[in-house]
Structures are given as C-alpha cells and as structure tokens.
C-alpha positions in Angstrom: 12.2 19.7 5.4 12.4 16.0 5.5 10.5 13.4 7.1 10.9 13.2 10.9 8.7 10.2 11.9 9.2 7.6 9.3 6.8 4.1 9.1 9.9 2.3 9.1 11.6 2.9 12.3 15.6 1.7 12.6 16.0 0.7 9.4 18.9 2.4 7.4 17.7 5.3 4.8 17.9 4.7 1.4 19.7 7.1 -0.8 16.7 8.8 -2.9 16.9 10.2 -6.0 15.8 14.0 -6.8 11.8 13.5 -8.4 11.0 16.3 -10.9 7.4 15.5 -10.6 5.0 17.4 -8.2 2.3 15.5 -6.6 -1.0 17.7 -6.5 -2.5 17.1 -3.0 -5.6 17.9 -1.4 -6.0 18.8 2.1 -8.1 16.8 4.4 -7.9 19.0 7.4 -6.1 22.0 8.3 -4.6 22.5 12.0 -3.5 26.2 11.7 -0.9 28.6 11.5 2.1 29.7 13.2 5.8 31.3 12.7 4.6 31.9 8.8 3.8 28.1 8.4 0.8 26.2 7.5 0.1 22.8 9.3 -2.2 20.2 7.2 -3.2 16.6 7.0 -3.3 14.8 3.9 -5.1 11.7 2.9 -2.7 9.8 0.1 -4.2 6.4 -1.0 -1.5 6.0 -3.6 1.8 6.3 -1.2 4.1 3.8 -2.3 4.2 2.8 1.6 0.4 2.1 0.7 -2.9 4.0 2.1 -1.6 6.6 4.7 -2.1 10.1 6.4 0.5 12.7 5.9 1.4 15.6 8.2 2.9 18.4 5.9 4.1 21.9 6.7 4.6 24.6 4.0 5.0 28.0 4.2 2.3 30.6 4.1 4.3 32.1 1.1 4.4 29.2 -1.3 2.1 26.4 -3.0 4.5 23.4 -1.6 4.2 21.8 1.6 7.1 19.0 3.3 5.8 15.9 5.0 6.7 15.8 8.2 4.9 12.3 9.3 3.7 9.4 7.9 0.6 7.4 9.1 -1.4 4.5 8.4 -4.8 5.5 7.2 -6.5 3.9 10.3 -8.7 5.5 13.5 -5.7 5.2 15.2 -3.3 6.7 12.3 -6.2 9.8 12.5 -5.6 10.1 16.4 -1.3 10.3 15.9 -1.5 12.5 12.7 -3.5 14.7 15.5 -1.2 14.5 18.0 1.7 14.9 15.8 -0.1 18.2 14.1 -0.7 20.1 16.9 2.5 19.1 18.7 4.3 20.8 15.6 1.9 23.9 15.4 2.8 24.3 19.5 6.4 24.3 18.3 6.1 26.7 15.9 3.5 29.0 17.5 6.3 29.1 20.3 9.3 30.0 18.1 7.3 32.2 17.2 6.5 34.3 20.2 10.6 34.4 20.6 10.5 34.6 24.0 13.4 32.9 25.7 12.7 29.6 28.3 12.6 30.1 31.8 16.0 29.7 33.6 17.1 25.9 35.3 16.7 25.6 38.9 
C-alpha cells in the first residue's frame, strides 16, 4: 500500500528511493479489524514532515503495517486520523462481508 492522503496536496510526487531500514513503531490506538487487516494510529514525532499521526493498515498475518494517512499531531490531526480510521475499517469490514451493492434506480 502507499499513502492515499498525503500533507502535501497537488504537488507532484517525488521519485523515492527503496529504504532497507525498518522503523520500529508503537501503536497509540488501535481501531479494529476487518477483511484480515489491522487498523492503527501511530504517534511519529521524528517524521521527516515533522510531528504527525499516522494511519497504517497491516495484515493480521504479518509484523508490517502501510501508512495510509498522514496528520499533523494536533486535536484536530486526532479527530481526522479518526475519521479517516474508521472510514477505512467500514471499507474493509464491507469487502469483507462480500455481498454485492444494491441495484441503481
């Protein structure tokens, strides 16, 4: 997975280089689980876009997670990453269930 909300909105992606390195990360908060997935929030003071929350989803199966959202670390960073969390575990407790949407009128 990559990042779907980025800080910096409209400006061009810069071609990133692989990084070997793993980041140990603790969670601050845990939203649930869905469709084998794990939804978290993570506190990361040393972000090189400076102190922010991160949404990440890993599998249940594995140790590595994917940030999906990027934050400030504000009140009002808290209330997105919350918003953004549980509209993800939504999605994926719905894939889940496989059912098929309702037909268009």
């Amino acid at each position: 997975m990559d990042n779907i909300i980025r800080p910096t909105f409209g400006a061009p992606r810069r071609p990133e280089q692989p990084d070997a390195r793993r980041v140990q990360v603790f969670t601050q908060r845990v939203y649930g689980e869905a469709n084998g997935c794990r939804v978290c929030l993570v506190h990361d003071a040393d972000a090189p876009e400076g102190d922010v929350y991160k949404v990440v989803v890993g599998f249940l199966s594995d140790d590595e997670v994917s940030t999906v959202a990027i934050l400030p670390a504000t009140p009002e960073g808290d209330t997105d990453s919350e918003i953004v969390a549980l509209a993800i575990l939504r999605t994926l407790a719905m894939l889940e269930t496989g059912t098929t949407p309702p037909g268009t009128a």
